[in-house]
C-alpha positions in Angstrom: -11.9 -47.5 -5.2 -8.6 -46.2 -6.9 -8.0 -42.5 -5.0 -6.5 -39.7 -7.7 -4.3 -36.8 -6.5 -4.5 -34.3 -9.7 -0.6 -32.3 -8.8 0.0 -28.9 -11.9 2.1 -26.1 -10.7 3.9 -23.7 -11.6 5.1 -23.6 -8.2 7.1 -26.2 -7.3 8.2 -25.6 -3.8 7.9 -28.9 -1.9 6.4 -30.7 -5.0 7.9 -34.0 -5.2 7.3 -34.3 -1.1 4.1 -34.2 -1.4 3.2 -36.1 -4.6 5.8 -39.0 -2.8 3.7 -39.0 0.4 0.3 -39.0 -1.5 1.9 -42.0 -3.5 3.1 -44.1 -0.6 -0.6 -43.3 1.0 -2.4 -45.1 -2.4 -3.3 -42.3 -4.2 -2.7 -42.3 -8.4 -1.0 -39.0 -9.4 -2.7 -37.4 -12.1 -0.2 -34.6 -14.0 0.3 -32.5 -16.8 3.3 -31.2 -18.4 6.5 -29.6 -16.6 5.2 -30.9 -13.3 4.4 -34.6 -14.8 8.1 -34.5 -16.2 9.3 -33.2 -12.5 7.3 -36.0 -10.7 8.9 -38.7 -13.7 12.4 -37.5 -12.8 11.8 -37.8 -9.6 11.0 -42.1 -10.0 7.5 -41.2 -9.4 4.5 -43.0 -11.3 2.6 -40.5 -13.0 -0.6 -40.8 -15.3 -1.1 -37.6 -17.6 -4.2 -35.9 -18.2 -4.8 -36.9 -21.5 -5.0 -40.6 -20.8 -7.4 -39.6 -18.6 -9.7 -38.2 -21.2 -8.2 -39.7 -23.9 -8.2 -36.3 -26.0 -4.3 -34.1 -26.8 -3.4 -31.6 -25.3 -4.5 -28.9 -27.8 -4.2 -24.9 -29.1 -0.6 -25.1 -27.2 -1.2 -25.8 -24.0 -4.7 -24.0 -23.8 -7.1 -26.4 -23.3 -5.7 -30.0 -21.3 -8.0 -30.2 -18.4 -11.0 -28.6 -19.4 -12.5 -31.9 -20.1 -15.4 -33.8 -18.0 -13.5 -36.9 -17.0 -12.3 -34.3 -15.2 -14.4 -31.9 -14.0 -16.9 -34.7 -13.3 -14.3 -36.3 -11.2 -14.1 -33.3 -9.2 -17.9 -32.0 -8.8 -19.1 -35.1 -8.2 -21.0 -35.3 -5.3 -19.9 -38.8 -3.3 -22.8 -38.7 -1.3 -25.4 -39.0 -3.7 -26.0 -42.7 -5.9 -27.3 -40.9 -9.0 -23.6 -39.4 -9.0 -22.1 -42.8 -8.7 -23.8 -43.8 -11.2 -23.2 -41.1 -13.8 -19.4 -41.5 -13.2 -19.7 -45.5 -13.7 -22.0 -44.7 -16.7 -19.2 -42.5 -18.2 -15.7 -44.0 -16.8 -15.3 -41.4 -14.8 -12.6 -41.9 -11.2 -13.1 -39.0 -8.6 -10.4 -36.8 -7.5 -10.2 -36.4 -4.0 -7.1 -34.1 -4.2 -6.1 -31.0 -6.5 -2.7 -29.4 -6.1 -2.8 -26.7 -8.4 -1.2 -23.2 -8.8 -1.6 -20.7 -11.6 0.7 -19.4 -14.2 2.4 -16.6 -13.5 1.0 -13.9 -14.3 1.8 -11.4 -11.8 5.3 -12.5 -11.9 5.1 -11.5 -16.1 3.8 -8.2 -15.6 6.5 -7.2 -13.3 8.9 -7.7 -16.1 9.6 -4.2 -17.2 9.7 -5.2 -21.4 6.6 -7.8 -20.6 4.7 -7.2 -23.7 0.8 -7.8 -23.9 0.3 -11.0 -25.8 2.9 -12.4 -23.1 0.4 -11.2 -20.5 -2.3 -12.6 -22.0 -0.7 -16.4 -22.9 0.2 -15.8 -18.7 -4.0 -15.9 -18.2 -4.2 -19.3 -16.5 -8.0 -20.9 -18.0 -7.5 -24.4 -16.3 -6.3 -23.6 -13.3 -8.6 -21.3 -12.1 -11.5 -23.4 -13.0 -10.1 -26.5 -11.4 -9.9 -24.7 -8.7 -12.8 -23.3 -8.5 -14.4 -26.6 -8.9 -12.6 -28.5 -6.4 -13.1 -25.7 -3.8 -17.0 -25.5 -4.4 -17.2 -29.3 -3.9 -14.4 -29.1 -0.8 -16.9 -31.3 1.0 -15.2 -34.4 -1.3 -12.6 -32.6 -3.0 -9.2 -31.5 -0.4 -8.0 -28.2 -2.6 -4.3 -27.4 -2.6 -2.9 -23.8 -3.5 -0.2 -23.1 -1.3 2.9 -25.2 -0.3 2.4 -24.1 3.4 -0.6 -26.3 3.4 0.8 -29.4 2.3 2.5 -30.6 5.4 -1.5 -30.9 7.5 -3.0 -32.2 5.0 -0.4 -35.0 4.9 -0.7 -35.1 8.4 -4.2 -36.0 8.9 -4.1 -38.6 5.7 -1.6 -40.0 7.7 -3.2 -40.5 11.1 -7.0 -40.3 10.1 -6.9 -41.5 7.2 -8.7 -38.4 5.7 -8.9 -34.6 5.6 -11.3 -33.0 8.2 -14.6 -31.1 6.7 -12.9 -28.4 8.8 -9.5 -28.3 7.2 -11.1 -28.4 3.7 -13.7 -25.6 4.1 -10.7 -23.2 5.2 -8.1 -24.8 2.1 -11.8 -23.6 -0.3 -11.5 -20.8 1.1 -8.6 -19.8 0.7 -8.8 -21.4 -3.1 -11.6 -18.8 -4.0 -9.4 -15.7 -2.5 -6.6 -17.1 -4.5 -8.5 -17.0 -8.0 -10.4 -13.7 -6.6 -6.8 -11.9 -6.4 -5.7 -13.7 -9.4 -8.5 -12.1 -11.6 -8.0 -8.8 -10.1 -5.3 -8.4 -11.1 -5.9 -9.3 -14.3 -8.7 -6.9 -14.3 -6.6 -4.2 -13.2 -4.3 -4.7 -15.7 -6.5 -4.7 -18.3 -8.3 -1.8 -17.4 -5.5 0.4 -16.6 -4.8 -0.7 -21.1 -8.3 0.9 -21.8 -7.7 4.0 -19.6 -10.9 3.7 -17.7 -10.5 5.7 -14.3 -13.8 4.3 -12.1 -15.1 1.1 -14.1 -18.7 0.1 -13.1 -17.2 -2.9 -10.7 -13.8 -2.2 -8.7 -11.4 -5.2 -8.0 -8.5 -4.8 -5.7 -6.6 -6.9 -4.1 -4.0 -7.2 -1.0 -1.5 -9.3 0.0 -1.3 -9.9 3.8 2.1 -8.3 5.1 2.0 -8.7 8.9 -0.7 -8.9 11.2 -0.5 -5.8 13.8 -0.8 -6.5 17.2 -3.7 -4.1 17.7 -5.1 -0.9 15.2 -5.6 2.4 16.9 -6.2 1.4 20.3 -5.6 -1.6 21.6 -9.0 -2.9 21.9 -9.2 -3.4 17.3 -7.7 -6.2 15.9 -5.6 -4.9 12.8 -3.5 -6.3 10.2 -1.4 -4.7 7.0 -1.4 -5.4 3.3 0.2 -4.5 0.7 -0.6 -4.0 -2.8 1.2 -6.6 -5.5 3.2 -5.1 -7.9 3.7 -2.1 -5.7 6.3 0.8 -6.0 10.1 0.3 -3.9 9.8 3.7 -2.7 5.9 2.5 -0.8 5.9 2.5 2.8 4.8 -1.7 2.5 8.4 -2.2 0.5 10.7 -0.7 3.0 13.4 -2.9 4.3 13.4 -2.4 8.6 17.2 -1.9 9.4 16.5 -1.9 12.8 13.8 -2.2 16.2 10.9 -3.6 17.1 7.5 -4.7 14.8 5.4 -2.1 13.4 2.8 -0.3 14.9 -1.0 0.7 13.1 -0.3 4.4 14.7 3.3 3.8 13.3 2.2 3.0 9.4 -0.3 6.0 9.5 2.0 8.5 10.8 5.1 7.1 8.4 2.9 7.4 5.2 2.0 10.9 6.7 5.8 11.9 6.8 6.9 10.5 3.2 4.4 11.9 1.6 5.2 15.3 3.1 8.9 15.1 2.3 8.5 13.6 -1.3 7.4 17.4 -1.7 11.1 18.5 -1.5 14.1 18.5 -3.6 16.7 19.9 -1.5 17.7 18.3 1.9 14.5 18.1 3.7 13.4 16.6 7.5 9.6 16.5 8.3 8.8 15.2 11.7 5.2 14.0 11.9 2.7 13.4 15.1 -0.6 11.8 14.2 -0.5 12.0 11.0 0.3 15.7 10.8 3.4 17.6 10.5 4.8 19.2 13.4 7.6 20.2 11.9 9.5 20.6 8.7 12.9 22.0 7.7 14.8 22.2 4.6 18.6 23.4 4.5 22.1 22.8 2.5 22.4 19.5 5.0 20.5 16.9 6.0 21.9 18.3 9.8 21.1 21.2 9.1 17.7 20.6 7.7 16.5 18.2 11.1 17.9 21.0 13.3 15.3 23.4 11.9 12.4 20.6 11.7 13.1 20.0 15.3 13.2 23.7 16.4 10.0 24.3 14.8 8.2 22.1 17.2 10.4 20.5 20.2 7.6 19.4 22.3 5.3 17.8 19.4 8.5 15.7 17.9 9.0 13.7 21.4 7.9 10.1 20.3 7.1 11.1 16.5 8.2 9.9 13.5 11.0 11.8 11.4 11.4 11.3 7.3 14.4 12.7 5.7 15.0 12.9 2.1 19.1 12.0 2.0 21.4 9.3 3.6 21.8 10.1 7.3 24.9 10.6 8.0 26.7 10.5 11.5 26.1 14.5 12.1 22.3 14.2 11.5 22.0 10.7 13.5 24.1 12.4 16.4 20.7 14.7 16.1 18.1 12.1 16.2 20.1 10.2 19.1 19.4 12.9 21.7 15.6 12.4 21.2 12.9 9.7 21.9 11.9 8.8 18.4 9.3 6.0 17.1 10.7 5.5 13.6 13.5 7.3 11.4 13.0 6.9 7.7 15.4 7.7 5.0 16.4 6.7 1.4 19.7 4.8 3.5 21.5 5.5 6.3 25.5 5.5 6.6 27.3 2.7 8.6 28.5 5.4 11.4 24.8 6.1 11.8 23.8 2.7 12.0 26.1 2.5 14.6 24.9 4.8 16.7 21.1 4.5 16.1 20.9 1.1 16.4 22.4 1.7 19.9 17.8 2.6 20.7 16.8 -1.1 20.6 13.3 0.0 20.1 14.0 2.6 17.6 12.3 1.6 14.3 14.8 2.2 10.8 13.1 2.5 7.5 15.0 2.1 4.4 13.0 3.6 1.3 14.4 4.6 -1.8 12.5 8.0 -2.3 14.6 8.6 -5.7 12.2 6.3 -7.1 9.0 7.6 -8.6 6.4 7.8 -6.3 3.5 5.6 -7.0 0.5 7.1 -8.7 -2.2 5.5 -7.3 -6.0 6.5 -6.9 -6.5 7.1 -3.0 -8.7 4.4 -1.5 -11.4 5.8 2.1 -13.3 2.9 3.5 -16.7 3.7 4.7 -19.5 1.2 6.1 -20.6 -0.8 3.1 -18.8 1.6 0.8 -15.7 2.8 -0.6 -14.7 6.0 -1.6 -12.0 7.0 -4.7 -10.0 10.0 -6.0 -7.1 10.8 -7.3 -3.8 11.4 -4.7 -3.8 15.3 -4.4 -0.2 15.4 -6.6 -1.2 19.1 -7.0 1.6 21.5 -7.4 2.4 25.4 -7.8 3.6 24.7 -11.0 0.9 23.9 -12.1 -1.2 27.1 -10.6 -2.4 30.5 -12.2 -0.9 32.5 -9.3 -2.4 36.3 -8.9 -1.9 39.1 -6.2 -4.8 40.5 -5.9 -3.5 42.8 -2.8 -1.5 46.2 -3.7 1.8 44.9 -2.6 3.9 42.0 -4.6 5.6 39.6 -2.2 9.4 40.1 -1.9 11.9 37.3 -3.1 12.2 35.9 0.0 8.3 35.9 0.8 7.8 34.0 -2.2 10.2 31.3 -1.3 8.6 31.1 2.1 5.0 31.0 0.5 5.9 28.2 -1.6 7.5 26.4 1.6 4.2 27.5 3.4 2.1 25.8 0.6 4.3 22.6 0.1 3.6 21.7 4.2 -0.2 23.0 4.2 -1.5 20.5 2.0 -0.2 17.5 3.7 -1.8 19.0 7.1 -5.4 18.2 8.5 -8.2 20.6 7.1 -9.3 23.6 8.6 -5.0 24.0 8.1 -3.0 26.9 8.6 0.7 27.1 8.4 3.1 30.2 9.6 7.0 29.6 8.5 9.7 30.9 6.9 11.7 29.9 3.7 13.6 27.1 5.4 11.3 25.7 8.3 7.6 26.0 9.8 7.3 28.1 12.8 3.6 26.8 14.1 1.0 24.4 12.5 -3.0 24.6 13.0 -4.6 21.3 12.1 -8.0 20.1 11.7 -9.8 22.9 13.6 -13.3 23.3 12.6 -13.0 26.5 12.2 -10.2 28.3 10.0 -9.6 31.5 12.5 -9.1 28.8 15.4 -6.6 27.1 13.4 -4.7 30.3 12.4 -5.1 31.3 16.3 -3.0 27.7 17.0 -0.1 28.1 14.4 0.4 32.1 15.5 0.0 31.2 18.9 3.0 28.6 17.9 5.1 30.9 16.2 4.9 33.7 19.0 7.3 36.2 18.2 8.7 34.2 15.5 5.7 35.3 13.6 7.3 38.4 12.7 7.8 39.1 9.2 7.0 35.7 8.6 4.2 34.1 6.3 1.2 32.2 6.7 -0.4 29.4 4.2 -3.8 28.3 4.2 -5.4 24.9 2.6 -8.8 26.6 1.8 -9.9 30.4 1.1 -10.9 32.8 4.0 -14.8 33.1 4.4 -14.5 36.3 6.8 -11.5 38.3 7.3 -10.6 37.2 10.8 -7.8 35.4 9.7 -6.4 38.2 7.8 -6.6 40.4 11.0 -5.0 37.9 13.1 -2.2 37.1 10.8 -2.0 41.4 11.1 -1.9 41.2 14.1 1.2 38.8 15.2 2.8 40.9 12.1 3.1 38.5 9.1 4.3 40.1 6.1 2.5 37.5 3.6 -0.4 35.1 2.8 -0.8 32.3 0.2 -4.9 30.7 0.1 -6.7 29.6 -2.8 -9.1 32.8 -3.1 -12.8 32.1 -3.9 -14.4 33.5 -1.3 -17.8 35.8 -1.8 -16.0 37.8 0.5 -12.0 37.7 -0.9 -12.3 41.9 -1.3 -12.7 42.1 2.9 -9.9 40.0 3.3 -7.9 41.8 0.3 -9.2 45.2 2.0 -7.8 44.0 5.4 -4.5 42.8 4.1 -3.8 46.1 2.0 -4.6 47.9 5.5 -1.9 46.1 6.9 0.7 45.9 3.9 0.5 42.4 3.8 1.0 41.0 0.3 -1.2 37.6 -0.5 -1.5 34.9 -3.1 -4.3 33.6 -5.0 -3.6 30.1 -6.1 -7.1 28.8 -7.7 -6.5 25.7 -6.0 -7.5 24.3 -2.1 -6.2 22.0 -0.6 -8.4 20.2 1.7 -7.7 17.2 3.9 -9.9 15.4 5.8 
């Protein structure tokens, strides 16, 4: 019985290897357009689809395959006699092997001036359902998508003479997530045209970048993807410089930091420790702005992660030598700190361009059997209607530090409560389950420091308490959201105290 190989890609990576090797092993090459002319050049023997079915190619290119000499060749079942004898009763030759790839689509949307009709033309038809045929009938039909594949399956031809059940039911597989991530992201695309926010049925898809050695603890398996199409200045298109592999821990904590310092313009350094910022410091340097990020908190930054917001120059690395880091991240790094960093063999350099826009994307929370979706919390002051509701304005410099205050609060663990000046946070309450406890933390963290400093708070007061403890270390001013049934006791308290305090309108809660 004569075997058929049908070979169309658009990928043509190791092409002409295989289709020689299926060749010399007896199979007929079935082919259609640039990879039939490929295989031709090549001296191969090549039968084009429409001899097959004995119809044109028609509508451009559209429709070639979808035809059922073959799609009966490949969902045929070879087991059964009544299939035989359909096939035989219509001229029809199985195809044992498919090679196909799809057009590229994803590649076409990436072009900055791709316009829609080119996107649409880039909507493979064939493909997809050849695909999906041969992987549904993988128990006769060997499916091909990726090149990486092609060197087993040559293999066992070779020395069994055929492609194991088990080798086919993992190459169907992976056929189906192929056409899955395919559609997505046609899907995607399609409905970020028609504006629609949270469409009846969500499709996403990942690309595998690296499986992690373990997640959060070392007994969870764990592995990172990243989104096609994502943005150059995301944490999964960073270019390593330097050290070992990529922690889970490490990725958390490294998205934690780059959104924080995203918030600044100036020369900015946020250190980060499970996921929340231990300290942050801005300043006319980048030197000048890690030494006050690393005063803030010298004990919290021992093995954190540090994100600055400028290229790191020998001064600043001179800085981040004397300490045991996990991972540096910058927008680049100058050859004199290279130097001397990469002196740390473990020490872990990110490259990300953070003039870039960052990406706007909806903020995905995995629950059992469920999925949770909002939009990132891109929330600024600008975009606040500010009121003092207290007798006393803040001065100049308290409202610098207030919007320093609220720039660092929202990126920390709800119940949140930050005390810091104008150029660097002095203490940092995180994720206390009550807000007084969290404002005992950061005061407690500030000491003395808290004098005539200010404090920031992700959600409004429910009692006073804070108010009086924030009195009490002798902070001069308060930024919250307001809201409370109970904002005039904290207002009453505050005016007691001459301690001016900002309404915002907005919370900021993290969870």
């Amino acid at each position: 019985m004569t075997k058929r190989a049908l070979i169309s890609v658009s990928n043509k990576t190791r092409i002409v290897e295989l289709a020689q090797k299926l060749h010399e092993l007896g199979y007929e090459l079935l082919s259609t357009g640039g990879t039939k002319r490929t295989l031709e050049a090549a001296g191969l023997p090549v039968t084009g689809i429409s001899e097959v079915t004995g119809f044109p190619e028609i509508l451009e290119g559209r429709v070639k395959t979808l035809h059922p000499k073959i799609h009966g060749g490949l969902l045929a079942r070879l087991d059964r006699e009544d299939h035989h004898r359909q096939l035989s009763a219509h001229g029809i030759v199985p195809i044992e092997i498919v090679c196909v790839n799809l057009y590229p689509f994803q590649e076409t949307i990436a072009l900055e001036d791709a316009s829609l009709e080119e996107a649409i033309e880039n909507i493979d038809i064939g493909g997809p359902a050849m695909l999906r045929a041969a992987a549904k009938n993988h128990e006769h039909v060997t499916v091909l998508i990726d090149p990486a594949d092609y060197p087993e399956v040559l293999r066992q031809l070779r020395e069994q003479g055929e492609v194991s059940l088990e080798t086919k039911r993992r190459l169907a597989a992976k056929a189906f997530r192929h056409t899955a991530a395919y559609d997505a992201l046609i899907a995607e695309y399609l409905t970020g045209l028609t504006k629609e926010e949270f469409p009846e049925k969500l499709t996403v898809t990942y690309e595998l970048q690296q499986p992690l050695r373990y997640g959060e603890n070392p007994h969870q398996k764990a592995a990172f993807y990243r989104k096609p199409l994502g943005s150059s200045s995301s944490l999964p298109y960073a270019r390593q410089l330097h050290g070992k592999e990529l922690s889970y821990n490490n990725i958390n904590d490294a998205e934690a930091a780059l959104q924080v310092v995203r918030e600044f313009s100036e020369p900015a350094a946020v250190a980060v420790k499970h996921t929340n910022p231990c300290g942050v410091g801005v300043g006319a340097t980048l030197a000048e702005a890690f030494a006050r990020a690393y005063a803030s908190d010298p004990v919290s930054i021992f093995g954190g992660i540090v994100a600055l917001n400028r290229t790191v120059d020998l001064e600043t690395a001179e800085q981040l030598h004397e300490i045991f880091l996990e991972i540096v991240i910058a927008p680049s790094f100058s050859q004199e700190a290279l130097e001397l960093l990469t002196k740390k063999k473990n020490l872990r350099l990110l490259a990300i361009p953070l003039d870039a826009p960052a990406p706007r994307e909806k903020k995905l929370t995995s629950i059992s059997s469920g999925l949770l979706v909002q939009d990132q919390d891109y929330y600024t002051l600008d975009q606040a209607q500010l009121t003092v509701p207290t007798k006393r304005q803040p001065t100049a410099e308290e409202w610098a530090a207030l919007q320093f205050g609220w720039k660092v609060v929202k990126h920390v663990k709800s119940n949140a409560i930050v005390v810091c000046t104008k150029d660097r946070t002095l203490g940092v309450g995180a994720g206390q389950m009550n807000r007084v406890g969290a404002a005992q933390i950061s005061l407690q963290q500030a000491g003395e420091q808290a004098q005539g400093a200010v404090l920031a708070s992700d959600a409004f007061f429910p009692m006073p308490d804070t108010v009086e403890a924030a009195a009490a270390a002798g902070i001069t001013a308060i930024i919250q959201p307001g809201g409370s049934i109970r904002d005039e006791d904290s207002i009453t308290v505050a005016d007691e105290h001459g301690i001016a305090m900002v309404f915002t309108g907005i919370r900021h809660f993290k969870h």
